[in-house]
MARMAR-741976 format. One record per residue: residue in one letter; x, y, z of N, C-alpha, C in turn. Coordinates in steps of 0.1 Angstrom, whole numbers, plus 5000, padded with zeros to 4 digits. Layout:
<pts>
AXYZXYZXYZ;...
</pts>
This chain:
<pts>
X490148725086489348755074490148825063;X490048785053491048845040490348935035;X491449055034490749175026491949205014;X491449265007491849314995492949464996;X494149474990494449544990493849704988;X494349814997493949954990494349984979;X494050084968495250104960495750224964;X497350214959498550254963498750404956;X498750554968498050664966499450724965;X500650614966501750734965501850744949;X501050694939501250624926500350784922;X501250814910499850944903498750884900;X498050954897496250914893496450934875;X495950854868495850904855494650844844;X494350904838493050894830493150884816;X493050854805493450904790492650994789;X493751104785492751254781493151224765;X494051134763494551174750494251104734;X494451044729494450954717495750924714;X496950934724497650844723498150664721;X498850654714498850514709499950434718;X499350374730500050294737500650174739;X500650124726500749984722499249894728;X499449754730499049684734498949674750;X497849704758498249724768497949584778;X497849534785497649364789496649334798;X495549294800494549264807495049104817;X494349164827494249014837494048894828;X494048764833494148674834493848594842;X492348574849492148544866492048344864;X492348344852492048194852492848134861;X493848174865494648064875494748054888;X493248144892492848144902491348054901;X490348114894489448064889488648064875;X488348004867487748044856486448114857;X485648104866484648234864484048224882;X483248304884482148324892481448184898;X481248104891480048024892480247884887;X481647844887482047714879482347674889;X482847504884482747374896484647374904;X484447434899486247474909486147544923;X485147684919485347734931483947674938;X483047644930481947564942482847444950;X483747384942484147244950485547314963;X485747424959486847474970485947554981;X484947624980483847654986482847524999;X482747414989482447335002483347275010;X484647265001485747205011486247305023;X485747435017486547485031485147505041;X484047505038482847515047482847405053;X483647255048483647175058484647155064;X486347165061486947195069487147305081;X486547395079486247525090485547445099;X484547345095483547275106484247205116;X485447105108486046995113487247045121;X487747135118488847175120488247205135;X487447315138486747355147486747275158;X485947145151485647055161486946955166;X487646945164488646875160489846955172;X489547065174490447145186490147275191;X488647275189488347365204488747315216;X488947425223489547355239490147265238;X491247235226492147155231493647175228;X493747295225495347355219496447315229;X495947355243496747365247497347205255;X496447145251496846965253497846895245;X498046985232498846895219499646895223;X500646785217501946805214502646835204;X503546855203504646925192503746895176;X504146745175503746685159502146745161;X500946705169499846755166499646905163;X500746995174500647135170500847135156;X502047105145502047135138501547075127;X500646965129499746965118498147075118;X497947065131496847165136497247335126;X498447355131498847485124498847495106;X499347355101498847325085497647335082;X497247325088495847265082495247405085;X495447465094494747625098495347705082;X496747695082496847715069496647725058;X495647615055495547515038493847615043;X493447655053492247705053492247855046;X493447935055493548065047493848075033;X494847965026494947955013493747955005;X492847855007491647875003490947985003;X490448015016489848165017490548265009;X491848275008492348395008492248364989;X492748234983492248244966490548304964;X489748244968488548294967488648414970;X488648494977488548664979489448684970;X490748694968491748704957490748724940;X490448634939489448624929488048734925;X487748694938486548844942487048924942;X488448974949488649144950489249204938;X489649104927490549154914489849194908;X487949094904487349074896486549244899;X486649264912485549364915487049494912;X487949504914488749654914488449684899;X488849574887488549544875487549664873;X486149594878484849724877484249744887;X484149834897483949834905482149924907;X482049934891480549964895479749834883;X480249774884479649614879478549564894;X477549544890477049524900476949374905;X477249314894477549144897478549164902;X479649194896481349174904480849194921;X480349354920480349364938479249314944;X478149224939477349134945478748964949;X479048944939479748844940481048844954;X481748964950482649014962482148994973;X480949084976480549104990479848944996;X479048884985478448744991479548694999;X480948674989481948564993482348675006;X482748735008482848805018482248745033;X480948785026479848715039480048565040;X479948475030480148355031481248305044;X482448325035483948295044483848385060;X482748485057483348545075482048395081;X481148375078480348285082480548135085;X481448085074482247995077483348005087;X484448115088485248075095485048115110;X483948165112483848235128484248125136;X483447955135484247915143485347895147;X486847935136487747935139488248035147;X487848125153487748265161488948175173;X488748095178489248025188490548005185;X491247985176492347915171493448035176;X493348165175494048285181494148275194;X492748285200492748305214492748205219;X493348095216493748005227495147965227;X495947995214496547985214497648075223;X496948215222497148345230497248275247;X496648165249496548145266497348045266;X497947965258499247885257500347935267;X501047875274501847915282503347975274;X504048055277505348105269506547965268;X506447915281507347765286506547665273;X505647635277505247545267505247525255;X505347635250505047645238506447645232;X507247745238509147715238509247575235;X508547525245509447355250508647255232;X507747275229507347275218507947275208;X508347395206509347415192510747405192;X510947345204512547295206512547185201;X511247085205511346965200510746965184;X510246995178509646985165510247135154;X511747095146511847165137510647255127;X509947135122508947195117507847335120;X507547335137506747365143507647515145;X508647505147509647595151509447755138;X509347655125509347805116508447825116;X507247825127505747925125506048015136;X507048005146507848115155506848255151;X507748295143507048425138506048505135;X505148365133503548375129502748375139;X503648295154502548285165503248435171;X504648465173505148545182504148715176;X503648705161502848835161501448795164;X500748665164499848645172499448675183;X500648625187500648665207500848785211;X501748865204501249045206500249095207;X499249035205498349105208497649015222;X498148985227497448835235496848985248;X497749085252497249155264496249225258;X495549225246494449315237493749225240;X493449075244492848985235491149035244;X490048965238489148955247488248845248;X487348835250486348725257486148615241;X486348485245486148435230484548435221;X483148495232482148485223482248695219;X482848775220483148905219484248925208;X485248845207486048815195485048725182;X484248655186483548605177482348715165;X481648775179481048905176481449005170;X483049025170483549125164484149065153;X484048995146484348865131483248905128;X481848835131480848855128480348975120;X480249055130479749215130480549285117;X481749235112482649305106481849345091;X481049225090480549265077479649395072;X478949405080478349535085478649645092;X479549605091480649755101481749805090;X483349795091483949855085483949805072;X483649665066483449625052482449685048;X481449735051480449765045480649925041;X481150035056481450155051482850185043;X483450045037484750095030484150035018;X483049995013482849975001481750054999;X481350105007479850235005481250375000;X482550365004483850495004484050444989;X484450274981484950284972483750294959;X482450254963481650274953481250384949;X481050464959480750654962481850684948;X483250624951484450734947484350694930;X483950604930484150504914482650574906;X481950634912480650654906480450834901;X481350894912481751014909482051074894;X481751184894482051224878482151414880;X483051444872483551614873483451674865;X482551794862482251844850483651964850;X484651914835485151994834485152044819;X484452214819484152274805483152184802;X482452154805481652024799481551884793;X482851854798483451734798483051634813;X482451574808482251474823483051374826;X484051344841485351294841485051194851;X485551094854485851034866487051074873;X486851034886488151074893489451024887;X489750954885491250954877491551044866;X490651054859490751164846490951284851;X490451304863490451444867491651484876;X491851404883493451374889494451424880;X494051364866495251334859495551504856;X494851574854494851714846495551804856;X495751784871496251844882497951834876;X498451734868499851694859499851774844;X498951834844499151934828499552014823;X500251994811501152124810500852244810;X499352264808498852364805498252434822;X498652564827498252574845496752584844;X496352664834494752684832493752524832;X494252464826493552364827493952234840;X495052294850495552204858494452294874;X494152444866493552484878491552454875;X491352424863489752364861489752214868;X490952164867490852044871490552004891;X491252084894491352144909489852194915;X489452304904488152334909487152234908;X486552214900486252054896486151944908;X487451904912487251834927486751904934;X487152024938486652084951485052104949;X484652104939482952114939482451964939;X482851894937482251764938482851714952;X484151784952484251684973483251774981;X483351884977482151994984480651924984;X480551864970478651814976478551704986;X479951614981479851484989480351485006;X480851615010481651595020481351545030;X479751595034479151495044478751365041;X478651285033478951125031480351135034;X481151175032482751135033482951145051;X482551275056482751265071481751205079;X481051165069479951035080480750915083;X480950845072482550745064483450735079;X483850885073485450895085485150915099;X483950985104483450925118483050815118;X482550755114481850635123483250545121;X484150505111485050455110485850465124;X486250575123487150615138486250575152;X484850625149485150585164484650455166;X484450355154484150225156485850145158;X486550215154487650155160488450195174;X487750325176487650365193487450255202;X486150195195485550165207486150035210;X486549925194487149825196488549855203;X489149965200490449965209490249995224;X489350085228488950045242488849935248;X488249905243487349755245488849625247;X490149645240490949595242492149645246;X492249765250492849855259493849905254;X494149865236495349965234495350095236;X496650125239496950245244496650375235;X496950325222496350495215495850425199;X495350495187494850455181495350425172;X497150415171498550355160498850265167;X498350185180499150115182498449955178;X497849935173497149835162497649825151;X497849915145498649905132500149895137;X501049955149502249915146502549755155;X501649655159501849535163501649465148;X500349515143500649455133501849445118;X502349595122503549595114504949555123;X504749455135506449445143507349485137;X506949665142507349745144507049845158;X508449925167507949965178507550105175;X506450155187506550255183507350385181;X508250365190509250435191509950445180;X509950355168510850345161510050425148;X508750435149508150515135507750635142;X508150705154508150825164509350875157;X510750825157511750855154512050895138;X510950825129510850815117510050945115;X509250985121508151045119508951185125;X509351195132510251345136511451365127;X512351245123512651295113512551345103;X511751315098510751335083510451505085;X509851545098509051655102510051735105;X511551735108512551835109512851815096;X513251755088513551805074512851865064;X511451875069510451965055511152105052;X512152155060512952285053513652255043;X514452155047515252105035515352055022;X514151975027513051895018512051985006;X510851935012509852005007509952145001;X510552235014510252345016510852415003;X512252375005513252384994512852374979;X512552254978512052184964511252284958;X510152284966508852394960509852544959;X510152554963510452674960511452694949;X512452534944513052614930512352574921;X511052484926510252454914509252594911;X508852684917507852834917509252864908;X510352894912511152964904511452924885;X511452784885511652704875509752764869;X509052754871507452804866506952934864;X508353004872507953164869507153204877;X506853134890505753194898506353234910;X505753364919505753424930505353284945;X504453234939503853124949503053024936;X503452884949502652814939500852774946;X500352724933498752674941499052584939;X497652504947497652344949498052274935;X497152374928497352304914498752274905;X499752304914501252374904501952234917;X501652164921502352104930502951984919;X502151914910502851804903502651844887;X502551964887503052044872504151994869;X504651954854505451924846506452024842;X507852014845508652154840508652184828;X508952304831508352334815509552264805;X508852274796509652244784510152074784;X509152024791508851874795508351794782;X509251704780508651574772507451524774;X506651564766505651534768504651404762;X505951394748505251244741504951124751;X504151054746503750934752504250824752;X505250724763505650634765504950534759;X505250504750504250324742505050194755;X504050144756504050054766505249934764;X505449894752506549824754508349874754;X508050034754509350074755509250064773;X508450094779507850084793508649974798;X508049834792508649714798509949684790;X510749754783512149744783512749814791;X512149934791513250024804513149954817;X512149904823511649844835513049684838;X512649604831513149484827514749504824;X515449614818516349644815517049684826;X516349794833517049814842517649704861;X516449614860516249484869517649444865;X517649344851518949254845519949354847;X520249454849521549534847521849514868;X520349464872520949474887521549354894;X520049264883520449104885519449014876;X520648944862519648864854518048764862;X518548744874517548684881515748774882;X516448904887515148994890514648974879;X515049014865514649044851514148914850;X514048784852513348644849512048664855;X512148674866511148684880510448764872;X510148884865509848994865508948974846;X509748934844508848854828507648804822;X507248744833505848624829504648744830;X505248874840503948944848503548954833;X504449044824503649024807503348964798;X503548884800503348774788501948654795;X501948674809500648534811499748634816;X499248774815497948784817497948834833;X499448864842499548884858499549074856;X499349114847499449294847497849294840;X496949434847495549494842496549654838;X496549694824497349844825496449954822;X495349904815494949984809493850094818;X493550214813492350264823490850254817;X489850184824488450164818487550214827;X486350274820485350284830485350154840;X485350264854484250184868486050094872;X486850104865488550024874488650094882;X489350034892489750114905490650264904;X490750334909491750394910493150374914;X494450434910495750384917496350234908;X497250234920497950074913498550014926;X498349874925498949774935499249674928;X499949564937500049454934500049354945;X498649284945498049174955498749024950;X499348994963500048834963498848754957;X497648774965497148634960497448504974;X497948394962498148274976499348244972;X500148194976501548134977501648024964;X500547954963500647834952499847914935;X499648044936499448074922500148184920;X500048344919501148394918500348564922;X501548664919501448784923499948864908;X499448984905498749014898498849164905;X499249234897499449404895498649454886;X498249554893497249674883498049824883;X497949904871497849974870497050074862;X496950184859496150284853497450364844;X498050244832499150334822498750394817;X499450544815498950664803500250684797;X501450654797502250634791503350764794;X503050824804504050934813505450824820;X506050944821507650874827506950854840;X506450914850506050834862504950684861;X503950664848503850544849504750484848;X505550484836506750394842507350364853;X508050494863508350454874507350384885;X505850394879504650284889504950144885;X505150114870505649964867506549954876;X507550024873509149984883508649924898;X508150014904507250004915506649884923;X505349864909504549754911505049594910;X506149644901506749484897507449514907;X508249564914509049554926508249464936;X506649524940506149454949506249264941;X505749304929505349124920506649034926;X508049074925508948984924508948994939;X508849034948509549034963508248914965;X507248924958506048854964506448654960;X506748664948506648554940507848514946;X509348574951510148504963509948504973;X509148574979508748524996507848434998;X507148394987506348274983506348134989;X507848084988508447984992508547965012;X508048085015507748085030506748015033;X505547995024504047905026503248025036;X502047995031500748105031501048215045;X501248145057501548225072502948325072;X503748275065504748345065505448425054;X504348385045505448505030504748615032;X503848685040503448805041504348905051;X504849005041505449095051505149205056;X505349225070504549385073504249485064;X503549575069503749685056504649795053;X505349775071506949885067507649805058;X508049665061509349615048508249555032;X507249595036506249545019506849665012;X507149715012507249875001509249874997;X509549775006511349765002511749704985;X510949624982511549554968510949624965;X509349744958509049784950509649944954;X510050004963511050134960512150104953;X512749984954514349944954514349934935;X513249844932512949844918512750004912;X512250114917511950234910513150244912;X514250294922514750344923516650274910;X516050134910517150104903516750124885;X514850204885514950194869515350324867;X515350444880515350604877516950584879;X517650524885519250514881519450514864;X518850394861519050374846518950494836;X517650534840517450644830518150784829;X518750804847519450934848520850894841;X521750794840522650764838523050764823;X521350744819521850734801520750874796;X520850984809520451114802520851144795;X520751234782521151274771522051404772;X521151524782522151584781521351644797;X521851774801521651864813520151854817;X519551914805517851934806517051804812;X517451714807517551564807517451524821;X519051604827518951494838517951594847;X517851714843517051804857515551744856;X515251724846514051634851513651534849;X514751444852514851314858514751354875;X515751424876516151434892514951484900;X513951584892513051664892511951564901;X511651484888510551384889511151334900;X512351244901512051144915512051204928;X512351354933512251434942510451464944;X510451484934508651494937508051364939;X508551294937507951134938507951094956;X509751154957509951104971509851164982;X509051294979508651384988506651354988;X506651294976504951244976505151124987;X506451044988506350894996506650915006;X507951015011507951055022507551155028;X507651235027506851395032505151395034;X504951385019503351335019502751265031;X503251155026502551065037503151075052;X504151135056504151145072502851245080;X502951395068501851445066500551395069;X499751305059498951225062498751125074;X500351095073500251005092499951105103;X500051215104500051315115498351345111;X497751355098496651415101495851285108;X495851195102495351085111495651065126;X496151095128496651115143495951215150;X495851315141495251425147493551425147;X493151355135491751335134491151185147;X492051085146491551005162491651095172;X492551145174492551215188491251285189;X491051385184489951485182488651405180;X488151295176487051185175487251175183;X487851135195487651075205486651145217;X486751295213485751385222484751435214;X484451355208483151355200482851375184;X481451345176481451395164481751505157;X483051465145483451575142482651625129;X482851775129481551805115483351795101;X482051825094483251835080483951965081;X483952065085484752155087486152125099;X485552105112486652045114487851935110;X487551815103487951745098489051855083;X488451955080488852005069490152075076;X489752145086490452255098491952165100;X491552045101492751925109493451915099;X492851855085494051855068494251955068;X493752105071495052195066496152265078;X495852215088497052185097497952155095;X498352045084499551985079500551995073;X499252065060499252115048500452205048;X500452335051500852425050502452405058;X502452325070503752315074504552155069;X503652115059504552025053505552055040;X504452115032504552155017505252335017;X505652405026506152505027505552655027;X506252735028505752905021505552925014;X505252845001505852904991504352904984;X503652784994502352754993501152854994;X499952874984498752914988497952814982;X496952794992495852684991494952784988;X493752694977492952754972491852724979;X491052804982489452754990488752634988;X488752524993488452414987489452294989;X490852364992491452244992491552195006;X490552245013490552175029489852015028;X489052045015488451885012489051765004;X490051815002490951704996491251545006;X491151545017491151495024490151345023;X489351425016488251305013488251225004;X488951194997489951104983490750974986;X491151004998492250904999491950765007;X491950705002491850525005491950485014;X493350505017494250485032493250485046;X492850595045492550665059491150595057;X490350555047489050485053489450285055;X490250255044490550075047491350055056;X492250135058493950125064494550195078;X493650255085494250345094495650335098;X496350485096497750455097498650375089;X498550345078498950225071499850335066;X499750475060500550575051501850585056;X502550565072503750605074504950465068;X504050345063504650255061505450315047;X504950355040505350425025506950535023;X506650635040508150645045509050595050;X508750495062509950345067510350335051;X509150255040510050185028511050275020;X510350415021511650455011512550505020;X512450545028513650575041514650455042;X514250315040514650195040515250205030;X514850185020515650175007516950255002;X516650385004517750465002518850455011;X518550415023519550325031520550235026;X519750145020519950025010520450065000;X519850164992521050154980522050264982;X522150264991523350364996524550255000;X523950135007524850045010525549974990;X524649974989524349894970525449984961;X525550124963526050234955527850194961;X528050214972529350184982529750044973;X529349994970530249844960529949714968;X528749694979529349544985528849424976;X530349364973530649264963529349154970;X528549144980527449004980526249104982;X526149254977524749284977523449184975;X524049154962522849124951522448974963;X523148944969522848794969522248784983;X522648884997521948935006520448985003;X520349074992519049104990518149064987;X518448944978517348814973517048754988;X517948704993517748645008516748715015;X516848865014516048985020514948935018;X514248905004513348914996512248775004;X513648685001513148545005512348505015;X513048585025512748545040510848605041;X510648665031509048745036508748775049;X507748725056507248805067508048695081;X509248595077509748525088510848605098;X510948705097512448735100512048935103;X512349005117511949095118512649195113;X512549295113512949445105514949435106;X515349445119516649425128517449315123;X516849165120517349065115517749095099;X516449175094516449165077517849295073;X517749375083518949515079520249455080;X520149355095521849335101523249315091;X522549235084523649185068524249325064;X523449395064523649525059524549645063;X524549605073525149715086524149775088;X523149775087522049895091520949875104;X520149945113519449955119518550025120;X517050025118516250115121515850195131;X515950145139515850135156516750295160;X517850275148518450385153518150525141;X518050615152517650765146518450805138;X519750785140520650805126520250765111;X519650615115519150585102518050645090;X517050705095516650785089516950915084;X517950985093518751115083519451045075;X520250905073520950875066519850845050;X518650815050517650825040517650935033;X517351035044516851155041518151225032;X518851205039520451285034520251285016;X519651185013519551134999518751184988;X517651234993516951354987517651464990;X517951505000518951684999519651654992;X520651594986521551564981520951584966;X519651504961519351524948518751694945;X518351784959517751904956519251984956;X520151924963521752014956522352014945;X521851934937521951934923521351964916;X520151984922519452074915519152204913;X519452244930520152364930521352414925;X522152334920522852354911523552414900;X522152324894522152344881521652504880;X521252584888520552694887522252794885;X522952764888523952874888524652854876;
</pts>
């Protein structure tokens, strides 16, 4: 069943407080998906897939495991040409509805197709689980003989991972079925709630992004109205939010019982092939470095602000004496674009059209989603990024970002619908690799000292929001399944568990303000995604890896890395590093990441002497 991306929470939140003039900023373009809701395009793709779901069905239940090679792999296309379909229609629905998300047509239209396609495709429910009872020999002996059949390897081998989960095929049907009413239903009751919200600050009434944004203000008095503000509004809502986050958890309790994984990440890391062992190792390293890290940071940033300790609110404060004018949007897509061509004229091609045909939403409007992503889509139309521009040097570094995801998508394309999707540890490799080659650019052509300290400033806060943050977040999730599992939790506990983290992630230097135990309740991840947040540190752990190799001079970078790009979701984590000399697998490899932020807070410490 296709779902729509979350949006992407390592990205700041931002709102126009201002009457800044941001040029021309660029709206979607969903025509080349569909021209509207209700035209003869998507009715005529609508019946064709309600009757191929039929035929296809009929056509090889109970018989997968009779084909031969050539039948397997037309059986496998055509299962294909099904998800392409499905997946443009929801594509369509999910853009139209992040767009406005308190449009009540948009989210009538979303959720119908929703219902529709899970309705249609149940009977394909089969096509997994039988495949799953295919013999290991046979299926070998299969793809030895049929080239063709051979490059869906990858697509069945994460299929079949789950094969000792699998269960009964009218119980896997039921659990398709059920879905719409279960976690689809309470993650759009989590995104309509958050979109509908409003924060009285001084008597200004805000939406959440507006109010996000002021937590980045130069001014601390107005960065701590902004702070209270949330806390009284997560304060009324908390129990809708911990109703949300129980039933979620233990509805996926019970499905993981029910299929005997072992604990409640290990769903998400089959689906990322990835071991666990290998984001255990990521995840303890991350957690012995918050001295060096985190700990560090904050504390020459209290020093740099003149403060004894910081509050929550002083966490993504602006150093002083910060530029504060407003990035006009097309200086945005020169530095972005500029910096790509200086890596590889190719990237900067790839990278082009997102502005000019209508594939970027920048602007922020009543009822748009919060955050910024960038959703593939289908293989045969193209990538489409949103963001929420206010024309700060970190939206730019979210373009960098976002178009990182656009180009990695529109070359892994060429894999066809099963296979250009890549887990979500290596999905976050081309759009770090992109920030990190446009914050090269700009540190390089600093102007002078001041310049570069907060350049260096900013991407340390960025990469301690991608990495530190979110391991943080991976551990409170961890800690909140565990603790659901012995029953309903109230909102205080749940609050009790976020500031568990809190305090030994982000340092001493810290005092939390009363209220910030509900912060917890904001974040996307943990109601669409369980576990999905440690993928955010693999990517930049990965990357810094990578341009560590990239920095060292190897004369066929550029040309291994497109290949990187190319391969999308065909080729596992170990295959895609090897070119590299690198290994994730091994624990070295993440101090060798990490090494790379301490290294930017030694220059910054530095600069203090």
């Amino acid at each position: 069943m296709f779902t729509y991306p979350a949006p992407d929470l390592t990205r700041d939140h931002r709102d126009p407080a201002s009457g800044d003039d941001l040029g021309n900023l660029p709206e979607w373009l969903l025509d080349d998906l569909y021209p509207s809701m209700d035209g003869p395009e998507i009715t005529k793709d609508m019946a064709w897939l309600e009757g191929e779901c039929s035929d296809f069905a009929a056509d090889y239940t109970g018989k997968l495991a009779g084909l031969n090679a050539a039948d397997m792999l037309t059986c496998i296309t055509r299962y294909e040409a099904i998800q392409s379909i499905s997946g443009r229609v929801m594509s369509f629905a999910g853009l139209q509805y992040y767009q406005n998300t308190s449009d009540a047509e948009r989210s009538k239209f979303m959720m119908d197709m929703q219902t529709v396609i899970t309705d249609f495709s149940t009977p394909l429910v089969f096509f997994s689980l039988e495949m799953n009872r295919i013999d290991d020999a046979q299926l070998n002996t299969m793809m030895a003989e049929n080239v063709g059949l051979s490059r869906y390897k990858p697509v069945l081998d994460r299929m079949r991972a789950m094969k000792p989960y699998q269960l009964s095929d009218e119980l896997e049907k039921f659990l398709h079925d059920q879905s719409v009413v279960g976690a689809t239903a309470w993650n759009r009751l989590f995104d309509e709630t958050m979109a509908a919200l409003m924060f009285d600050v001084d008597g200004a009434e805000m939406n959440l992004e507006a109010t996000l944004n002021l937590l980045s203000d130069t001014d601390r008095a107005t960065r701590e109205k902004g702070a209270r503000a949330l806390v009284r509004v997560f304060r009324d809502n908390i129990s809708l939010f911990s109703r949300i986050t129980n039933t979620l958890a233990k509805e996926k309790a019970i499905e993981d019982r029910w299929r005997g994984l072992p604990t409640p990440q290990a769903g998400r890391h089959l689906a990322n092939h990835v071991e666990p062992e290998v984001v255990e190792a990521l995840r303890n390293a991350v957690v012995a470095a918050y001295p060096k890290l985190s700990h560090r940071y904050y504390a020459l940033k209290a020093k740099w602000l003149g403060l004894e300790t910081l509050e929550v609110w002083d966490r993504n404060a602006p150093l002083p004496n910060e530029d504060s004018a407003a990035i006009h949007w097309d200086d945005a897509r020169k530095t972005v674009l500029g910096a790509y061509a200086d890596f590889s004229p190719e990237m900067a091609e790839i990278a082009e059209p997102f502005f000019d045909k209508g594939w970027i939403d920048a602007a922020v409007k009543p009822g748009k989603a919060p955050g910024a992503f960038a959703h593939p889509t289908v293989v045969n139309v193209h990538p489409y990024v949103m963001l929420n521009y206010l024309g700060k040097q970190r939206d730019v570094m979210t373009l960098a970002h976002e178009l990182g995801h656009g180009v990695h998508q529109v070359l892994a394309a060429g894999q066809g619908e099963l296979l250009s999707s890549t887990p979500l540890t290596l999905a976050e490799t081309a759009s770090v690799f992109g920030e990190m080659l446009t914050f090269r650019k700009l540190l390089d052509n600093a102007p002078d000292k001041a310049a570069r300290k907060r350049l260096l400033a900013g991407k340390v806060e960025d990469m301690i929001n991608t990495v530190v943050r979110q391991i943080a977040f991976y551990d409170f999730e961890c800690k909140l399944h565990d603790a659901r599992a012995d029953g309903e939790l109230t909102p205080d506990a749940i609050n009790a568990l976020w500031m568990s983290v809190q305090g030994e992630s982000l340092g001493p230097v810290f005092n939390f303000m009363d209220g910030y135990e509900t912060f917890w309740a904001y974040i996307p991840h943990f109601i669409h995604s369980p576990f999905y947040v440690y993928a955010y540190a693999f990517g930049d752990g990965l990357v810094n890896a990578l341009y560590a190799v990239y920095a060292e001079g190897d004369p066929d970078f550029q040309a291994k890395y497109f290949e990187m790009l190319r391969a999308g979701g065909s080729k596992h984590h170990k295959e895609l590093l090897a070119p590299f000399g690198l290994d994730a697998s091994d624990p070295k490899f993440w101090d060798k990441g990490l090494s790379l932020i301490s290294s930017m807070i030694d220059e910054l410490e530095g600069m203090e002497e």
